[in-house]
Backbone as CSV, one residue per row, in Angstrom:
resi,resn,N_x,N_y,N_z,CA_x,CA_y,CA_z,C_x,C_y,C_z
1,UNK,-12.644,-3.679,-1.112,-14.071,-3.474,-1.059,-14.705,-4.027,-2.317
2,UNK,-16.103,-4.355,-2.327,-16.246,-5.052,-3.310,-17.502,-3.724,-4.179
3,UNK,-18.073,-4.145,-5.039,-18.997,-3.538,-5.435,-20.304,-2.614,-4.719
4,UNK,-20.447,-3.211,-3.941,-21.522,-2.971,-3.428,-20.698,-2.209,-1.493
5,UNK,-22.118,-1.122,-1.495,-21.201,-0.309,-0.330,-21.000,-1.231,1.049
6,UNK,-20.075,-0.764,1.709,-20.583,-1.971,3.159,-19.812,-3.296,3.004
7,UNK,-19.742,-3.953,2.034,-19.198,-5.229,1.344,-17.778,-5.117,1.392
8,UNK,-17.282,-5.878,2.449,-15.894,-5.815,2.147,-15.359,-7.222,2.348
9,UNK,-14.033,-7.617,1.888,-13.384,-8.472,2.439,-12.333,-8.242,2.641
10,UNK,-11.605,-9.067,3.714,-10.367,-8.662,4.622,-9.794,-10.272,4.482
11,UNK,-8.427,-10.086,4.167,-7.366,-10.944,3.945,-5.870,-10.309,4.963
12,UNK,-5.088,-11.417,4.998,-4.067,-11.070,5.662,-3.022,-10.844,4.516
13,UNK,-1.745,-10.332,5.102,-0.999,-10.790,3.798,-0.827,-12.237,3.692
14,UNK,-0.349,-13.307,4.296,-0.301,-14.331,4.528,-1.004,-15.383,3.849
15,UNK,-2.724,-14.607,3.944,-3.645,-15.046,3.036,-3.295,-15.229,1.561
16,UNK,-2.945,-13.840,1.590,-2.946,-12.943,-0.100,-1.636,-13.820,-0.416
17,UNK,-0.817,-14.026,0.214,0.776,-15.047,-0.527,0.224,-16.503,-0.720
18,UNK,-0.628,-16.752,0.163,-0.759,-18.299,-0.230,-1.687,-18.489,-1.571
19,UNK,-2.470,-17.605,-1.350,-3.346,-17.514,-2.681,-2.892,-17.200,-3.854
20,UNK,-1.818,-16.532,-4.001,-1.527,-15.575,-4.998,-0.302,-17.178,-5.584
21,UNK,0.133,-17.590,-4.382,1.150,-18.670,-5.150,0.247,-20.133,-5.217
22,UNK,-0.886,-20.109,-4.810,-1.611,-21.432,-5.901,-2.252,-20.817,-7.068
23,UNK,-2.389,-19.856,-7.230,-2.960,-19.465,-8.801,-1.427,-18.767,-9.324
24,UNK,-0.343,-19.043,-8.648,0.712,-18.805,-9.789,1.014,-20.277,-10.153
25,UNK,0.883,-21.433,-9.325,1.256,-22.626,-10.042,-0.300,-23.057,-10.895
26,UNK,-1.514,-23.062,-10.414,-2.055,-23.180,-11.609,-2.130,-22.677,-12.849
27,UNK,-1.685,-21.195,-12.708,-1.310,-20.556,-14.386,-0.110,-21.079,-14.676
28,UNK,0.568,-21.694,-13.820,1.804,-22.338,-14.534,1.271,-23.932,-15.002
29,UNK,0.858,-24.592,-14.422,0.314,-25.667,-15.197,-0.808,-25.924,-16.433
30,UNK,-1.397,-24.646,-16.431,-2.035,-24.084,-17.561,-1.061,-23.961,-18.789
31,UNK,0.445,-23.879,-18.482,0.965,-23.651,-19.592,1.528,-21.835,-19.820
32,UNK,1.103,-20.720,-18.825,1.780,-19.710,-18.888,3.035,-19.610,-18.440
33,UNK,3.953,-18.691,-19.415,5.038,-18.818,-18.781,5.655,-17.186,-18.954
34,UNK,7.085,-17.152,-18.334,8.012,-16.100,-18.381,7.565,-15.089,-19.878
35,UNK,6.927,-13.631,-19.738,7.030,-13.197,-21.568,5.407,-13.382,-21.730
36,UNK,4.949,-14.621,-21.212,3.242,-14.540,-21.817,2.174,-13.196,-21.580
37,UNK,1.613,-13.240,-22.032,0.354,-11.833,-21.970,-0.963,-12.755,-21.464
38,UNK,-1.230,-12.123,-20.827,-2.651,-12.962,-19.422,-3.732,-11.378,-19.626
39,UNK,-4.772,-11.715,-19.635,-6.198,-10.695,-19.542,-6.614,-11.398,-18.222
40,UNK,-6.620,-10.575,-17.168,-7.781,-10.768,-15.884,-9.206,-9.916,-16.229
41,UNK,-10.242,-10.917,-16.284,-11.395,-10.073,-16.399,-12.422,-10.892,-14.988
42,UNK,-12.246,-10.411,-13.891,-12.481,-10.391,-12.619,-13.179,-9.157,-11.976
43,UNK,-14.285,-9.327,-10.912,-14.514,-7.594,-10.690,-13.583,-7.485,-9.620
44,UNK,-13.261,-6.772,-8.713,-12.326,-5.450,-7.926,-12.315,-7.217,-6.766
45,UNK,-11.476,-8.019,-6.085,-11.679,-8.837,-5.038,-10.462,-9.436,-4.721
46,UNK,-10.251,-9.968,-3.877,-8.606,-10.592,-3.020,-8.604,-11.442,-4.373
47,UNK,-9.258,-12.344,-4.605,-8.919,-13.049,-6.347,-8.078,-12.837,-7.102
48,UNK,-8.600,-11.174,-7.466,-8.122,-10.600,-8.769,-6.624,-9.708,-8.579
49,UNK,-6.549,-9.775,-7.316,-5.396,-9.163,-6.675,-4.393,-9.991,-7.199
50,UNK,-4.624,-11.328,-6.451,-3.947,-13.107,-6.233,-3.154,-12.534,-7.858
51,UNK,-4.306,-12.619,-8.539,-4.092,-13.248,-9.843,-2.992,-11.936,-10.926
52,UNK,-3.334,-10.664,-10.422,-2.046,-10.158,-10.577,-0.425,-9.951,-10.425
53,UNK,-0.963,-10.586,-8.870,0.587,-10.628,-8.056,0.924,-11.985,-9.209
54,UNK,0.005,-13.228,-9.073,0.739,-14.272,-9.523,1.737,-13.865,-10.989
55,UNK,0.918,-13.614,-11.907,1.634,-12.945,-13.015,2.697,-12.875,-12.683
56,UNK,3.149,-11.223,-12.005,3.671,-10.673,-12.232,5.090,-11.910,-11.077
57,UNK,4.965,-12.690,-10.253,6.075,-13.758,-9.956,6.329,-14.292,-11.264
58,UNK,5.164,-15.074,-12.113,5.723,-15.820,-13.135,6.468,-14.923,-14.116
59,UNK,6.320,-13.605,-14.508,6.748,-13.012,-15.364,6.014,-12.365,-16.455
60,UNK,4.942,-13.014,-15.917,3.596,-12.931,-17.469,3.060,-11.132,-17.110
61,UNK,2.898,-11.281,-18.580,2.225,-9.469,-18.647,0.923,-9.831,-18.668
62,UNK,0.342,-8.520,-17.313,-1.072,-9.030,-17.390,-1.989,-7.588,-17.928
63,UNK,-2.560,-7.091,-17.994,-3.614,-6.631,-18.378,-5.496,-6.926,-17.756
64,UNK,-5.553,-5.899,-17.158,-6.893,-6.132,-16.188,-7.958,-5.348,-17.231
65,UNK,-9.291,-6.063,-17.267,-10.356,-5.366,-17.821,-11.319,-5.617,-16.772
66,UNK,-12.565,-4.487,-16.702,-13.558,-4.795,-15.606,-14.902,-5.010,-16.520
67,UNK,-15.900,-5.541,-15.711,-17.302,-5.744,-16.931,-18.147,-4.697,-17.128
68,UNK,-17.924,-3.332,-17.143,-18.266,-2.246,-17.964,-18.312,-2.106,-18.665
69,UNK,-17.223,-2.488,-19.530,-16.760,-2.128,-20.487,-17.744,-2.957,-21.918
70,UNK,-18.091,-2.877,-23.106,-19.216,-3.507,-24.031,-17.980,-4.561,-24.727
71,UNK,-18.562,-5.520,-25.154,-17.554,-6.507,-26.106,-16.516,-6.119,-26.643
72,UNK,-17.096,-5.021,-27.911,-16.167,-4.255,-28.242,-14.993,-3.890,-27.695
73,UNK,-15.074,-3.131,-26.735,-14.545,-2.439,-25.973,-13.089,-3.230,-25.669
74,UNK,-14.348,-4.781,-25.148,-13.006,-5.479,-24.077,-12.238,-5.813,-25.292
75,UNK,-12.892,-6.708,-26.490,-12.089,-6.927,-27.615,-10.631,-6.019,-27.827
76,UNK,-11.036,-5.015,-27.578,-10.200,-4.022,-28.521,-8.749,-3.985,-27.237
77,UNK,-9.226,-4.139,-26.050,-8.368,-3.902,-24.708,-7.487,-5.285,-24.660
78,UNK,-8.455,-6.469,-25.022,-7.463,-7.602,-24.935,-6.509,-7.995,-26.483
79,UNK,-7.058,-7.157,-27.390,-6.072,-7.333,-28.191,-4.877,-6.158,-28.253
80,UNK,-5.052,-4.888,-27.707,-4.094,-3.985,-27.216,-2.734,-4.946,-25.946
């Protein structure tokens, strides 16, 4: 579900694997690898899903922040 009430989107799994393994080879051609630390700052969406699963195939530690949170805040979360 997304932010807003009513708002949803619907994926298959099928969807969610194909997606999740082109944003694991683009974070791999980005240069992340096995051991790296990744910040997703994405709101709540099949995306941000993708982009966890991908991680967590490549190996990379991820860490999710949402945009609530004040600069500070995220600062302090992405350097934790």
């Amino acid at each position: 579900e997304k932010d807003e009430p009513g708002e949803e989107e619907r994926v298959t799994y099928r969807e969610l694997l194909e997606l999740t393994c082109r944003l694991g080879n683009t974070l791999k051609r980005q240069g992340v690898k096995q051991g790296d630390r990744v910040t997703i700052y994405m709101p709540p969406c099949p995306l941000a899903v993708a982009g966890m699963l991908a991680c967590a195939r490549i190996g990379a530690v991820h860490a999710v922040v949402f945009a609530g949170f004040s600069a500070e805040s995220l600062a302090d979360r992405i350097r934790d």
